[in-house]
C-alpha positions, -999 to 999 in steps of 0.1 A, spaced: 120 -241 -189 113 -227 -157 100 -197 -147 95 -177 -120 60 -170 -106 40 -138 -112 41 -118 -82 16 -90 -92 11 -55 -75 -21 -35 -85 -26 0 -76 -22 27 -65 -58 42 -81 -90 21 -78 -107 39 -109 -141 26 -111 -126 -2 -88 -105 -15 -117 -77 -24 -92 -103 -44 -70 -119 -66 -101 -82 -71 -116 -66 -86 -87 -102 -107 -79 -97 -125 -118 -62 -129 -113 -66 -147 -82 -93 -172 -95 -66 -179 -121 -41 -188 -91 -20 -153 -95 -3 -138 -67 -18 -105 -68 -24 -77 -43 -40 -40 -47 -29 -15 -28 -40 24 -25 -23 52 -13 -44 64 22 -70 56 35 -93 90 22 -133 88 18 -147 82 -18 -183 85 -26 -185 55 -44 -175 28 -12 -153 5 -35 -136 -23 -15 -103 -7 -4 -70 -21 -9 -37 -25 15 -36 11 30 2 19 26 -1 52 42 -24 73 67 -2 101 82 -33 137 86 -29 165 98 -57 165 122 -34 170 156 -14 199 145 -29 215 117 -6 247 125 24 227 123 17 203 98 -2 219 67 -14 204 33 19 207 17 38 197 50 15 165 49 21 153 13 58 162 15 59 136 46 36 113 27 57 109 -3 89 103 18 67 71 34 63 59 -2 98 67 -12 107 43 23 83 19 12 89 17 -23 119 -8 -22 104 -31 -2 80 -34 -29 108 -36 -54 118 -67 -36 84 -85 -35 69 -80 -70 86 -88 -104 48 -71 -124 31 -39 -117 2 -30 -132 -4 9 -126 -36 27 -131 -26 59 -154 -15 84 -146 -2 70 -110 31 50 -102 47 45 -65 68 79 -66 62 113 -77 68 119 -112 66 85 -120 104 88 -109 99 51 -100 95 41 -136 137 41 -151 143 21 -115 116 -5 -124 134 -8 -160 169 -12 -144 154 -42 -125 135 -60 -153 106 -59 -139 73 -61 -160 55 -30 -157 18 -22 -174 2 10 -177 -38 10 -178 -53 41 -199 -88 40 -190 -96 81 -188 -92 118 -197 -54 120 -193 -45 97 -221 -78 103 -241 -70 123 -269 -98 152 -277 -90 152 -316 -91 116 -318 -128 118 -335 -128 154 -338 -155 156 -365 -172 137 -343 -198 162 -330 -208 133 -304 -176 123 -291 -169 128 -252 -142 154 -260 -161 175 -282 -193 174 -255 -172 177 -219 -186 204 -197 -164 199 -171 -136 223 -175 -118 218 -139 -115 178 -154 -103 191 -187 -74 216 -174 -62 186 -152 -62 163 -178 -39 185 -199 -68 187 -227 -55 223 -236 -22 216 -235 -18 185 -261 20 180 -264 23 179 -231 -2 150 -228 11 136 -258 47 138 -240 33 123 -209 13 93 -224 48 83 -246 71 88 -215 46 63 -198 52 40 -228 87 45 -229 86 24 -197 56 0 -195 64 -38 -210 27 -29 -225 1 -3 -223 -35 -20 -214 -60 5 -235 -89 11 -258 -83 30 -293 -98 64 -280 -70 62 -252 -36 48 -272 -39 74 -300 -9 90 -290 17 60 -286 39 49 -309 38 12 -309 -1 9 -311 -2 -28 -306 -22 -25 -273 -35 -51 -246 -72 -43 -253 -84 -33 -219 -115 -54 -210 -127 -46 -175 -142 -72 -152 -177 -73 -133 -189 -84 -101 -207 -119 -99 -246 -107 -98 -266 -125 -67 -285 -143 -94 -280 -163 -128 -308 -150 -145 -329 -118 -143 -359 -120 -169 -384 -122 -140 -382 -88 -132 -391 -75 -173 -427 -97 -168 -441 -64 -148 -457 -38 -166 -437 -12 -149 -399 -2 -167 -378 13 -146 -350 34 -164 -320 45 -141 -290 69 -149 -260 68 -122 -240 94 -140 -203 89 -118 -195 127 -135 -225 142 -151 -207 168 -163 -188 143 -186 -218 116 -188 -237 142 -208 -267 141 -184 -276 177 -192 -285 162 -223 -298 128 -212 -322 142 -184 -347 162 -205 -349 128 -230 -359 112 -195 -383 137 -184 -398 135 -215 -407 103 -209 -416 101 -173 -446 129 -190 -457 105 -219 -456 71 -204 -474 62 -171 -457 31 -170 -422 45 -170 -407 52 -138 -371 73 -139 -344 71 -112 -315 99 -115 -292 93 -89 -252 106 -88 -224 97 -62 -237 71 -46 -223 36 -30 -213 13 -57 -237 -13 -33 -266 9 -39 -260 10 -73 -260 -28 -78 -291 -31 -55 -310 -10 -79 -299 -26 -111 -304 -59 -99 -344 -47 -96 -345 -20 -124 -345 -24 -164 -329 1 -183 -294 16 -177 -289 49 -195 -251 53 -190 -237 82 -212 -236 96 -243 -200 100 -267 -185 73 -246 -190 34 -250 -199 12 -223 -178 8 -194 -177 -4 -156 -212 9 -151 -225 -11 -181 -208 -42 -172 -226 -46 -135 -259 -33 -154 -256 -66 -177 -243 -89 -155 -282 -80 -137 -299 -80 -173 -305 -46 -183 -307 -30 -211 -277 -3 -218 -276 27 -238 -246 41 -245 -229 63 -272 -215 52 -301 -177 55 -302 -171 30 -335 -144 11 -324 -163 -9 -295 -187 -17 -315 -159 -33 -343 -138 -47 -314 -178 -66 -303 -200 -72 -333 -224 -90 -309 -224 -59 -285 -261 -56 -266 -253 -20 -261 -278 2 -277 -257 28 -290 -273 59 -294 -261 101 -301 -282 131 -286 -305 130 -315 -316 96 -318 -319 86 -281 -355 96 -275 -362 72 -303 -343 46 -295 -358 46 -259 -392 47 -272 -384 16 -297 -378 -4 -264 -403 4 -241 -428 -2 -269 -419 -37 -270 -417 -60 -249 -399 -90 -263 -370 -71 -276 -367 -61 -241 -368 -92 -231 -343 -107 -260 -320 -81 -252 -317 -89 -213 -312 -120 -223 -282 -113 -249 -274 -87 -222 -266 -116 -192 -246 -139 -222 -227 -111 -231 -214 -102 -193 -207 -142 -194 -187 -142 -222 -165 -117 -218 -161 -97 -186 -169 -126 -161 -141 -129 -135 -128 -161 -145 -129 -150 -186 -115 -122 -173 -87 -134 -150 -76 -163 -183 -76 -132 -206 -52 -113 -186 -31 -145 -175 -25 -153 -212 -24 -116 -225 5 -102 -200 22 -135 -201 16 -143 -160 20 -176 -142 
C-alpha cells in the first residue's frame, strides 16, 4: 500500500537542543525533517539554531512599539505563517508546552486536517510534584527555584493536570518519561530517549591513565540541579584529595561543555532527577555520571552506567570511585557502550522512524 512520505516539522523550543538532535537522527534515517524556532533571541547555551521564522524588535521605536506591541505583531507573523506550514508538513513534533499559535489554538486545526501531531514532555510543566511525593529526594520535593515552579503551574495542580490532558486530547502520541506522563489518561507513552552528539573520538580510556581526576558539574539551573547540595560534597573533596581537581561551571556554551568532557572524568549532573542530555554527551566522551535515582530509569535500563546516588550517599559513592581505578576505568568503558547502544544518532533516528510510524 502506499503511503505518503513523512514530512516532519520540529520545533518551536530547542530544550537542551532536543529539536536539533531529533531532526539530525531522523535525517540519517532518510526523514524529511526541519526544526524551526521562533526568533532569533540569544541563549547562553549556543545550541545550533534552527529556521528563524520570525525577527520583528523593537530596537527603532521603542516608544512606538513596546514589549506587548512587539509580541502582539509577532504572533500575527506566526498566525500568517502558520498555513503555509499546514500545507508542507503532514507530522509535528512540538516541544511541551509550545505549538505554532498562542494557546495552542493551532492544535483542533491540526486534528481537522489529520495530521500526526506529537507532544514531547521533557520538563517542569508536565512533571507532576506528587508523583514520588514520599520521595524526600525527588526533584519536586528539593526545587529551590520558585520563579520556575509558579511558571510551571506546580501550585496550581488541576490546572497543569488540565493543560497536560488538553495537550493529549490532541497529540497522535505523547513522547515522555513516567515522571512526566503521570497525569494522562492513556499512559501508553513513546518512551522519550534523547539523542547525543557524535564525540570527536571512539574511545576515551587514555585520558583515566593520569593520576589526576577531574570531576566537573555544569548545572544548566542550579537551583533545580541541587548544586547547593552537590557543591559542599565537592569541596569536601577538593580538601581531602590532592589528586582531585573540581570544575563548577553554569551557563556556558554547549561547545565548551563538550570540550571539557571530552578531557575531564567525572560528570556530577544532579541529584532527584535521572540522567539526561547532559549525561548523554558526558558518555558519549567516557565519563563517569552521577545522577539521582528516580526508579523508573533505572527499570526502563538495567545495564544503566549511571551511578545513582541521593544527598546522603553521594560523598561515598564519589569516594568509592576515585579510590579505584579500574572501576573507573570499567565504567568509562560501559559508559562509551551504553551512549552506542542507545542514544547514538542512527539508534536514535531507527527508534523514532519505527516508534512514530515515519517513512
Amino acid at each position: 500500500m502506499w503511503r505518503k512520505k513523512s514530512r516532519v516539522f520540529v520545533g518551536p523550543l530547542n530544550l537542551a537542543n532536543l529539536s536539533n538532535a531529533i531532526v539530525e537522527a531522523l535525517k540519517g534515517e532518510g526523514i524529511n525533517a526541519r526544526f524551526y524556532q521562533y526568533g532569533n533571541f540569544e541563549q547562553p547555551f549556543n545550541y545550533k539554531k534552527g529556521k528563524v521564522v520570525y525577527k520583528f524588535k523593537n530596537g527603532f521605536f521603542p516608544k512606538l512599539f513596546n514589549k506587548n506591541t512587539t509580541a502582539l505583531i509577532n504572533r500575527l507573523i506566526i498566525n500568517l505563517i502558520f498555513p503555509y506550514w499546514l500545507i508542507k508538513y503532514n507530522t509535528f513534533i512540538f516541544i511541551s508546552p509550545r505549538s505554532f499559535l498562542h494557546n495552542n489554538l493551532d492544535l483542533p486545526i491540526l486534528r481537522f486536517f489529520s495530521k500526526k501531531v506529537f507532544f514531547i514532555f521533557a520538563g517542569c510543566v508536565e512533571r507532576d510534584p506528587a508523583y514520588q511525593h514520599d520521595n524526600p529526594e525527588y526533584i519536586c520535593n528539593r526545587c529551590l527555584d520558585e520563579e520556575k515552579k509558579a511558571m510551571a503551574f506546580c501550585y496550581k495542580i488541576e490546572k497543569k493536570k488540565a493543560f497536560v490532558q488538553k495537550l493529549e486530547k490532541y497529540s497522535t502520541k505523547i513522547i515522555s518519561q513516567d515522571d512526566c506522563a503521570s497525569f494522562l489518561k492513556n499512559k501508553n507513552i513513546v518512551w522519550l530517549i534523547v539523542p547525543g552528539q557524535i564525540p570527536k573520538r571512539k574511545n576515551y580510556l587514555k585520558k583515566f591513565e593520569e593520576n589526576k581526576i577531574r570531576i566537573v558539574h555544569f548545572p544548566s539551573n542550579p537551583l533545580v540541579k541541587m548544586s547547593h547540595i552537590i557543591m559542599p560534597v565537592l569541596e569536601q573533596l577538593d580538601e581531602k584529595y590532592d589528586n582531585v581537581e573540581i570544575i563548577y561551571k553554569t551557563g556556558i556554551p554547549n561547545d565548551e561543555v563538550l570540550g571539557e568532557l571530552e578531557r575531564n572524568h567525572i560528570l556530577v549532573d544532579c541529584l532527584g532527577l535521572g540522567y539526561g542530555a547532559l549525561g548523554i554527551e558526558a558518555m558519549a566522551r567516557g565519563c563517569i555520571i552521577f545522577t539521582g535515582k528516580t526508579g523508573f530509569i533505572e527499570n526502563k535500563f538495567p545495564d544503566l552506567p549511571v551511578i545513582c546516588s541521593t544527598s546522603q550517599s553521594l560523598l561515598a559513592d564519589l569516594e568509592n570511585i576515585i579510590q579505584d581505578k579500574e572501576k573507573r576505568m570499567q565504567l568509562s568503558i560501559k559508559s562509551m557502550e551504553f551512549y552506542k547502544k542507545y542514544h547514538s544518532p542512527d539508534k536514535i533516528g531507527k527508534y523514532y522512524k519505527e516508534e512514530l510510524d515515519l517513512h
